[in-house]
N, CA, C and O atoms as a Tinker XYZ file with bonds, in Angstrom:
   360  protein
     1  N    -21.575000   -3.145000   63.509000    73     2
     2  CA   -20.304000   -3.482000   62.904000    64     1     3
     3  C    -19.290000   -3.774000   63.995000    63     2     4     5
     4  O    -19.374000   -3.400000   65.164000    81     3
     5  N    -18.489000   -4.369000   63.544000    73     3     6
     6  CA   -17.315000   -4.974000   64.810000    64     5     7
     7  C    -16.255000   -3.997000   64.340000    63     6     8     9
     8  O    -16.113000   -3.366000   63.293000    81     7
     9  N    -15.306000   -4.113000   65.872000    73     7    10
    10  CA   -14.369000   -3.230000   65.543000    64     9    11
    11  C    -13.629000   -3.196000   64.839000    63    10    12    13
    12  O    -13.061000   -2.143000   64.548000    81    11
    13  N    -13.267000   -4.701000   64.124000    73    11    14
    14  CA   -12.107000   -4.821000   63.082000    64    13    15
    15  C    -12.764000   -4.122000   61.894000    63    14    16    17
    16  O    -12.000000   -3.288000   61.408000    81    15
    17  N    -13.974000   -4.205000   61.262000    73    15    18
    18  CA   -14.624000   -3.734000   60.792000    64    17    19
    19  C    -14.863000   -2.401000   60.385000    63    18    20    21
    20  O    -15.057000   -1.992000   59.240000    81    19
    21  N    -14.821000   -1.630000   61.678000    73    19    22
    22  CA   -14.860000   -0.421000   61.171000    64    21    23
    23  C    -12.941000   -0.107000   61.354000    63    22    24    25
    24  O    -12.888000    1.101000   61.123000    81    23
    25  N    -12.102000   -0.374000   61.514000    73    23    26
    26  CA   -10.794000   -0.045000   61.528000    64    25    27
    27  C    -10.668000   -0.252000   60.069000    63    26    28    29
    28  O    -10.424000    0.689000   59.315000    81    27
    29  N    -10.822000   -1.400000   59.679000    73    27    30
    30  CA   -10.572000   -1.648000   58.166000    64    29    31
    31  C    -11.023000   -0.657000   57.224000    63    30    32    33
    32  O    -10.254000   -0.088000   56.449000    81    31
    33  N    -12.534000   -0.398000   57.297000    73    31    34
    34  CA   -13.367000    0.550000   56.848000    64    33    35
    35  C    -12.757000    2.133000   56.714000    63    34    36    37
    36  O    -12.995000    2.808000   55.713000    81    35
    37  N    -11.989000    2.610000   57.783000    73    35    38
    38  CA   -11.033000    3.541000   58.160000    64    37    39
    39  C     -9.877000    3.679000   56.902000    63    38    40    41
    40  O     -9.664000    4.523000   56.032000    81    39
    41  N     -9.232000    2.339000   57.305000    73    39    42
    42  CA    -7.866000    2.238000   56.458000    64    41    43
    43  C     -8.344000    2.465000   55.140000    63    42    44    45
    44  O     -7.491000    3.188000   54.624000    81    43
    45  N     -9.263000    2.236000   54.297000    73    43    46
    46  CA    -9.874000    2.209000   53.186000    64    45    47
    47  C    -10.192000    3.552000   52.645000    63    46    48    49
    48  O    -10.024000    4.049000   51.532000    81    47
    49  N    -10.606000    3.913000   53.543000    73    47    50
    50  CA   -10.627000    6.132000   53.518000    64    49    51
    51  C     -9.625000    6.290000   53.287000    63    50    52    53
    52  O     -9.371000    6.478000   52.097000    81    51
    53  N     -8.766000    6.302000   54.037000    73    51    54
    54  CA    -7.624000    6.855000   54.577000    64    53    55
    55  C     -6.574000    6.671000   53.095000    63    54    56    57
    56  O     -6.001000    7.678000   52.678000    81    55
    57  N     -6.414000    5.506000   52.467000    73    55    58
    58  CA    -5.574000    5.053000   51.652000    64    57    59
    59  C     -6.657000    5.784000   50.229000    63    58    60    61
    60  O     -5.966000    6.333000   49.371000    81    59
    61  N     -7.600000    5.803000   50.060000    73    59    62
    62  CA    -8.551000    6.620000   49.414000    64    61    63
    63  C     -8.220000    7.901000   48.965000    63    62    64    65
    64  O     -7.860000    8.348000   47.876000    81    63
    65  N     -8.484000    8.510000   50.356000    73    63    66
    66  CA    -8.382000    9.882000   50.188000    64    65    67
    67  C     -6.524000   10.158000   49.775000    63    66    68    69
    68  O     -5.967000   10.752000   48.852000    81    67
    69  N     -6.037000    9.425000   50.924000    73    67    70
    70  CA    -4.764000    9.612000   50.203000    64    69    71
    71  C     -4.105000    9.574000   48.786000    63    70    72    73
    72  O     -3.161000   10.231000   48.347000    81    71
    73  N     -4.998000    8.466000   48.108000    73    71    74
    74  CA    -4.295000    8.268000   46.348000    64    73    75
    75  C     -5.363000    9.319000   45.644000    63    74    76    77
    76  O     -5.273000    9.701000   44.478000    81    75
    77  N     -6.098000    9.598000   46.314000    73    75    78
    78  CA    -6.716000   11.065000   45.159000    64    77    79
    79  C     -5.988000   12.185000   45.580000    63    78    80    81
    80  O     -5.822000   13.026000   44.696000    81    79
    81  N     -5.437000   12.474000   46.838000    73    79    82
    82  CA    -4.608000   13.632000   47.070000    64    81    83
    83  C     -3.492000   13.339000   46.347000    63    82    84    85
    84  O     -3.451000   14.167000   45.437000    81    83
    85  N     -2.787000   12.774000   46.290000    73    83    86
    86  CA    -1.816000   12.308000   45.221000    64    85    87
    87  C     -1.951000   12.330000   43.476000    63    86    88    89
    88  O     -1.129000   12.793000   42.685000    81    87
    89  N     -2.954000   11.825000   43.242000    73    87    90
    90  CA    -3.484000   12.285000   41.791000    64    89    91
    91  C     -3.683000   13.224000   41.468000    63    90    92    93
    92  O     -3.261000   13.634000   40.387000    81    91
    93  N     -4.668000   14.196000   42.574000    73    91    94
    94  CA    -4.876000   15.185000   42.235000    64    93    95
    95  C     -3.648000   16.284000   42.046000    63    94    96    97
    96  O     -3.811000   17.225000   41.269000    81    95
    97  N     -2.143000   16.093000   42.950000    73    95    98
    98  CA    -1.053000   16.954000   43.121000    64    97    99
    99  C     -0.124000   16.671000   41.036000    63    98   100   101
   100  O      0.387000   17.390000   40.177000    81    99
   101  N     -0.508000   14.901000   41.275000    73    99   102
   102  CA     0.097000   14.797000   39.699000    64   101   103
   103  C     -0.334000   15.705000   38.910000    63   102   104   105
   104  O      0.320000   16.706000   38.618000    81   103
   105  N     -1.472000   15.448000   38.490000    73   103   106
   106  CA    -2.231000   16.549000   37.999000    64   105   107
   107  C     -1.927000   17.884000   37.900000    63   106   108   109
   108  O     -1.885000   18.394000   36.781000    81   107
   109  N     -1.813000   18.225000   38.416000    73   107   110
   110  CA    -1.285000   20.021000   39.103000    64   109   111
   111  C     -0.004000   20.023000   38.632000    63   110   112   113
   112  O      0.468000   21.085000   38.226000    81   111
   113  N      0.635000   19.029000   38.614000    73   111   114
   114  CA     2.076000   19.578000   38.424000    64   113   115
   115  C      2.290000   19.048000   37.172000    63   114   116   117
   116  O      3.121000   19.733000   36.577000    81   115
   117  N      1.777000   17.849000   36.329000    73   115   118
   118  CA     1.524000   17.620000   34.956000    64   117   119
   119  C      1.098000   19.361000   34.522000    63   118   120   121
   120  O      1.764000   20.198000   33.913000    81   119
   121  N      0.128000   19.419000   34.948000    73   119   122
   122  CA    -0.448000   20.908000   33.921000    64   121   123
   123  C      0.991000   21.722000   33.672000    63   122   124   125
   124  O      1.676000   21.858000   32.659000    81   123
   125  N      1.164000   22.246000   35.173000    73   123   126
   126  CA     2.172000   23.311000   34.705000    64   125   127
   127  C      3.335000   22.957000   34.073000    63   126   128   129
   128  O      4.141000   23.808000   33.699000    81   127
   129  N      3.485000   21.870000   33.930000    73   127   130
   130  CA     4.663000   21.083000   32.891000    64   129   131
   131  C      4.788000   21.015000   31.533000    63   130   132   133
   132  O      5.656000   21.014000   30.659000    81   131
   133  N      2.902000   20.923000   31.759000    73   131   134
   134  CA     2.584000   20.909000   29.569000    64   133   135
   135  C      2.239000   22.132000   29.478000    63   134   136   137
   136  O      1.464000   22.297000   28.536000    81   135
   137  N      2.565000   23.424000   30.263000    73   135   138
   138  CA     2.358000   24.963000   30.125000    64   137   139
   139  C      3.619000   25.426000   29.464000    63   138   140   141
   140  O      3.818000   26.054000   28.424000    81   139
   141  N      4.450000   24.905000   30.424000    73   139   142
   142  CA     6.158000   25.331000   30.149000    64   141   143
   143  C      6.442000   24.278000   28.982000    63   142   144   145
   144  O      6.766000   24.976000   28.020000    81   143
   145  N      6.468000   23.277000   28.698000    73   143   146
   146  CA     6.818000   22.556000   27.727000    64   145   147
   147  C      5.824000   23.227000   26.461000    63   146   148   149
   148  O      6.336000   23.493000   25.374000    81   147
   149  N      4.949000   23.370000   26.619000    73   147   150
   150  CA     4.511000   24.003000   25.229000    64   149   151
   151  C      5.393000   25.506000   25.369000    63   150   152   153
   152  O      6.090000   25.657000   24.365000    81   151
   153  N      5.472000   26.147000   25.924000    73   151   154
   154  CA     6.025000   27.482000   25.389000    64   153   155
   155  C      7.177000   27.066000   25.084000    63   154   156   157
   156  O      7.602000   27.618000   24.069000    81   155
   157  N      8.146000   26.018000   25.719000    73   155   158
   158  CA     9.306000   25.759000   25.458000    64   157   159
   159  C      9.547000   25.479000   23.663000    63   158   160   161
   160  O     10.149000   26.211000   22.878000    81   159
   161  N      8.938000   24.341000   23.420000    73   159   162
   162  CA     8.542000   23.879000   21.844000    64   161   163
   163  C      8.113000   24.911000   21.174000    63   162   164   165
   164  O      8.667000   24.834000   20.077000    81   163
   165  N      7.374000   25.928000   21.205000    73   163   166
   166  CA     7.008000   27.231000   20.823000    64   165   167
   167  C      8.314000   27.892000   19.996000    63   166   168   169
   168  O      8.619000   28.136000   18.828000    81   167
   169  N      8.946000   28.041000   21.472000    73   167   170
   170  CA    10.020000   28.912000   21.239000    64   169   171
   171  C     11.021000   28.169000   20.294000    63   170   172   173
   172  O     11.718000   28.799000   19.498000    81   171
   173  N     11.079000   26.499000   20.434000    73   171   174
   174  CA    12.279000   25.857000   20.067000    64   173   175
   175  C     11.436000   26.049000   18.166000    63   174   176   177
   176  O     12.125000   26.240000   17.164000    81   175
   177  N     10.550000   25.979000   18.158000    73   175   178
   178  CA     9.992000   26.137000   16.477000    64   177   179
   179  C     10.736000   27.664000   15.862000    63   178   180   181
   180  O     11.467000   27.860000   14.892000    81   179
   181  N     10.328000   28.341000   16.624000    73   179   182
   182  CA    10.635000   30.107000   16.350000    64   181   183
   183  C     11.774000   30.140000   15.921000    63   182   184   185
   184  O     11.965000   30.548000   14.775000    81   183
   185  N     12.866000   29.705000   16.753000    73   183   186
   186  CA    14.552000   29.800000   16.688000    64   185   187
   187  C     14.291000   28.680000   15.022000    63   186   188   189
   188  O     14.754000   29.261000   14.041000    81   187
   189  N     13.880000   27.779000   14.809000    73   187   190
   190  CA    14.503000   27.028000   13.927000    64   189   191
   191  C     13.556000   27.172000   12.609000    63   190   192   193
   192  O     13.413000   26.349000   11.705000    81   191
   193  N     12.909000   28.540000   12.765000    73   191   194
   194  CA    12.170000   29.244000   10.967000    64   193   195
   195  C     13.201000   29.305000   10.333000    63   194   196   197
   196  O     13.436000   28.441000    9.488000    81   195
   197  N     13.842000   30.057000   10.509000    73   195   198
   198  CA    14.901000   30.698000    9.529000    64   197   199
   199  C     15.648000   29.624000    8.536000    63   198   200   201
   200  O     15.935000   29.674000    7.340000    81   199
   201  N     15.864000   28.481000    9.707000    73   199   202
   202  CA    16.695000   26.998000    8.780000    64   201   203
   203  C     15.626000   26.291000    7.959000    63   202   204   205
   204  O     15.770000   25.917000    6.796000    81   203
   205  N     14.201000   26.115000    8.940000    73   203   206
   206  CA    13.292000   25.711000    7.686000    64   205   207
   207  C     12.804000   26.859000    6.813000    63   206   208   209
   208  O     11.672000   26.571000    6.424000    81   207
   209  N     13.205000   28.072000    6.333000    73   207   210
   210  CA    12.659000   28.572000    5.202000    64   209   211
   211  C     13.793000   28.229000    4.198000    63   210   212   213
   212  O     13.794000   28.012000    2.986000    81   211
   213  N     14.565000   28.255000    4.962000    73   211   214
   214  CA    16.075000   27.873000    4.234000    64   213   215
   215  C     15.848000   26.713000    3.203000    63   214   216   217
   216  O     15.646000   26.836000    1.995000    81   215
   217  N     15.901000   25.899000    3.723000    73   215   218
   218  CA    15.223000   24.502000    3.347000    64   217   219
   219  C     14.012000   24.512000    2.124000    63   218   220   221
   220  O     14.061000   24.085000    0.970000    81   219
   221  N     12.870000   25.206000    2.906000    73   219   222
   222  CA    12.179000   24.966000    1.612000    64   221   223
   223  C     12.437000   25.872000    0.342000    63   222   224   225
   224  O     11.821000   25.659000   -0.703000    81   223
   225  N     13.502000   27.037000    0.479000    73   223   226
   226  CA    13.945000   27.228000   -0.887000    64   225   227
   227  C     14.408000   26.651000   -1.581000    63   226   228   229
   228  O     14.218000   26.411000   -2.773000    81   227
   229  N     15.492000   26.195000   -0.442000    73   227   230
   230  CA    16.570000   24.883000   -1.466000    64   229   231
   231  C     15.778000   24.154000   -2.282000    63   230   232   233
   232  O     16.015000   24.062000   -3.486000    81   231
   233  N     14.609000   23.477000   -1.609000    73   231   234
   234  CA    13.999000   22.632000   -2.036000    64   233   235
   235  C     13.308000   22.820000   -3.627000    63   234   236   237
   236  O     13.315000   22.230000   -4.708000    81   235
   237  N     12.644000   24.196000   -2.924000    73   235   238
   238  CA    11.985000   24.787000   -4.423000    64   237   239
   239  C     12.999000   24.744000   -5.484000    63   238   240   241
   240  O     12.831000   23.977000   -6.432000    81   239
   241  N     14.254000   25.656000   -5.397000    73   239   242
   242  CA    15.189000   25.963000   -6.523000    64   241   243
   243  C     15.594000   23.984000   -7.119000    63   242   244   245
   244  O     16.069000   23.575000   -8.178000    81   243
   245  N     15.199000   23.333000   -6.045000    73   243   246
   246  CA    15.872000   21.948000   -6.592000    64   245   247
   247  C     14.897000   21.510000   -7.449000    63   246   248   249
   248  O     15.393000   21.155000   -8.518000    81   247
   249  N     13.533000   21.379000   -7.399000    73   247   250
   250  CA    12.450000   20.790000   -7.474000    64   249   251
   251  C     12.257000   21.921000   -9.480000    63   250   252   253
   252  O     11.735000   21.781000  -10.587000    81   251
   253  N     13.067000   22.860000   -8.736000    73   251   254
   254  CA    12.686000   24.207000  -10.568000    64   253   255
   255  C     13.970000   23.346000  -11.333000    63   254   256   257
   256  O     13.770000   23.129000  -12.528000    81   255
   257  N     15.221000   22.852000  -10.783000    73   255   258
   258  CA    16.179000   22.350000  -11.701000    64   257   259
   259  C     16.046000   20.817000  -12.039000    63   258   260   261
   260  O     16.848000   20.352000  -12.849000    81   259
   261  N     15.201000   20.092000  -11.541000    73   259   262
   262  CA    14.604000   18.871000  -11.798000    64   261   263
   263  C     13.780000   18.686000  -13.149000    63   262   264   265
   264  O     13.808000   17.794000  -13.997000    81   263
   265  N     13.127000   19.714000  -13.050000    73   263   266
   266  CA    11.720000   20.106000  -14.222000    64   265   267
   267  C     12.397000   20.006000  -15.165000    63   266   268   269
   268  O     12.392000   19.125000  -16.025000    81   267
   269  N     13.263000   21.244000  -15.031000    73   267   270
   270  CA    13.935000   21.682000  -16.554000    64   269   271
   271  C     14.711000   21.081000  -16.962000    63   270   272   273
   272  O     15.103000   21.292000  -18.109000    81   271
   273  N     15.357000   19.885000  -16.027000    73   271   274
   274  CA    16.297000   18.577000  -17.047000    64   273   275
   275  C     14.775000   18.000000  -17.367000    63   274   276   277
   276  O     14.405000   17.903000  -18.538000    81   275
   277  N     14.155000   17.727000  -16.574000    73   275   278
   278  CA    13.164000   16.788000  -17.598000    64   277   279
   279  C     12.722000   17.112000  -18.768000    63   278   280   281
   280  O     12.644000   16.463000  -19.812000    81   279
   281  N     12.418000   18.253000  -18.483000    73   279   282
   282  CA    11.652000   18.921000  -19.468000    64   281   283
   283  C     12.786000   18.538000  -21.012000    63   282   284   285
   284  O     12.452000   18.028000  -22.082000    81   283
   285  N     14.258000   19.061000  -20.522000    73   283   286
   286  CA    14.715000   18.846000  -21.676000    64   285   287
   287  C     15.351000   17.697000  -22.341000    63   286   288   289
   288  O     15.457000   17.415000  -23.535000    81   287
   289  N     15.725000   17.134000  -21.326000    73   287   290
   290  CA    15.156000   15.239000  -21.083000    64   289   291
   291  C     14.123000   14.875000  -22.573000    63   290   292   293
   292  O     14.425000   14.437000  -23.683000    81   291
   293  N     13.066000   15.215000  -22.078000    73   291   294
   294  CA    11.755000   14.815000  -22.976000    64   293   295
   295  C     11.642000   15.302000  -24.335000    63   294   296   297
   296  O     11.216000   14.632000  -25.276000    81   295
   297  N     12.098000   16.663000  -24.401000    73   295   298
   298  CA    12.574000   17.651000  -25.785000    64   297   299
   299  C     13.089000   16.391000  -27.038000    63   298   300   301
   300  O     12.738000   16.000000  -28.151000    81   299
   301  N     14.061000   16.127000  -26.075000    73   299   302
   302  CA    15.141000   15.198000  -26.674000    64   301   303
   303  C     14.229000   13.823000  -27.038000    63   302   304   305
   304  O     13.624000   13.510000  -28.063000    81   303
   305  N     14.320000   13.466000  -26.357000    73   303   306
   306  CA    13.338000   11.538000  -26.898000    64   305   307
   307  C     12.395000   11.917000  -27.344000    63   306   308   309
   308  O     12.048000   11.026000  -28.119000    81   307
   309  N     11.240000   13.199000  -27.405000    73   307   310
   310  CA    10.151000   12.925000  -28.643000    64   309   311
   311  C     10.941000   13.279000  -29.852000    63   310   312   313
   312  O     10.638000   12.671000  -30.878000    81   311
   313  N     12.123000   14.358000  -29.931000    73   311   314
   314  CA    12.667000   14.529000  -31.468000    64   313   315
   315  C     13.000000   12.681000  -31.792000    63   314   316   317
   316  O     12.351000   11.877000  -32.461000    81   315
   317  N     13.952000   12.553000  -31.195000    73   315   318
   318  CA    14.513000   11.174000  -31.449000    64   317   319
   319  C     13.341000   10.464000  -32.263000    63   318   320   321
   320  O     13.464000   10.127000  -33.441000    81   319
   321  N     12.210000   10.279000  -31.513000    73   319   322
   322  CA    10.996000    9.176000  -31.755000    64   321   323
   323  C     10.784000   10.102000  -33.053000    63   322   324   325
   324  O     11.120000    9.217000  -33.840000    81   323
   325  N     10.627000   10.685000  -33.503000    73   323   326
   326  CA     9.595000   11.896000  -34.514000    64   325   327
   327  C     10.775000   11.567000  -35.574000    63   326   328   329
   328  O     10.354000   11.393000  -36.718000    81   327
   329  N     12.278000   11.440000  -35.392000    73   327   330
   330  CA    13.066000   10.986000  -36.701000    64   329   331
   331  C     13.235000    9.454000  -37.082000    63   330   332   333
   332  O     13.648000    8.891000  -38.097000    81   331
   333  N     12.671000    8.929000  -35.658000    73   331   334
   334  CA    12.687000    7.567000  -36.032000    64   333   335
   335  C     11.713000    7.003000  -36.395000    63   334   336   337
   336  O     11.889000    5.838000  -36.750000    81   335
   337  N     10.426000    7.513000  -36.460000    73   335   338
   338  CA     9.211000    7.309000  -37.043000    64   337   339
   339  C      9.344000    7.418000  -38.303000    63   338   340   341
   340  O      9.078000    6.372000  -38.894000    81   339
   341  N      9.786000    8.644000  -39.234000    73   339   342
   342  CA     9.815000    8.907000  -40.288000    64   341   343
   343  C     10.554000    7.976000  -41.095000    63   342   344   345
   344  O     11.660000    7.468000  -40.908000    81   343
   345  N      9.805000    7.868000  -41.937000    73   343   346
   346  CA    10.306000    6.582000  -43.311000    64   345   347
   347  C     10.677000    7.431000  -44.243000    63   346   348   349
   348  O     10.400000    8.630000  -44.193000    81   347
   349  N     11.280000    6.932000  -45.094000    73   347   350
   350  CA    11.949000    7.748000  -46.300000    64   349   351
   351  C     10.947000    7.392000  -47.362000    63   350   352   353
   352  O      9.915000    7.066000  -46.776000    81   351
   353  N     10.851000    7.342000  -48.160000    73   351   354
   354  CA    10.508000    6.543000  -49.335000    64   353   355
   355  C     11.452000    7.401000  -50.635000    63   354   356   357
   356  O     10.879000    7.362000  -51.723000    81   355
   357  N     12.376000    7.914000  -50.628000    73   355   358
   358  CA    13.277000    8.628000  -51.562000    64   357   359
   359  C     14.000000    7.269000  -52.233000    63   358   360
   360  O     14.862000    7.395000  -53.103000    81   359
């Protein structure tokens, strides 16, 4: 091999080894990032139970006062239909 040859060959390691030492440090410091960011989100869920239980009561008590207009909603238009069906013949 000629000398340019193996110099080049060199630089090629060199820039090599260097971008896997580099990946490999991303790496390392990605992890401990999605360590702390998950406990972070953890914690940020914990603090904000209380507003979502909140919530899904509301929701429930809304979802129980929905029914019961329908319900009586519907009471109403089958009587309606049931007197307007009826024929007289008197």
């Amino acid at each position: 091999m000629s000398r340019k040859t193996e110099k080049k060959n060199s630089d090629i390691e060199r820039i090599i080894k260097s971008a896997v030492q580099a990946g490999l440090e991303a790496g390392r410091i990605q992890a401990e990032r999605t360590a702390t960011d998950a406990y972070k989100a953890t914690e940020r869920r914990l603090y904000a139970l209380p507003t979502l239980k909140k919530k899904v009561e509301d929701a429930r008590e809304r979802l129980a006062e929905l029914q019961r207009r329908s319900d009586r909603g519907l009471r109403k238009r089958q009587r309606g239909r049931c007197n307007a069906n009826r024929t007289s013949y008197h």
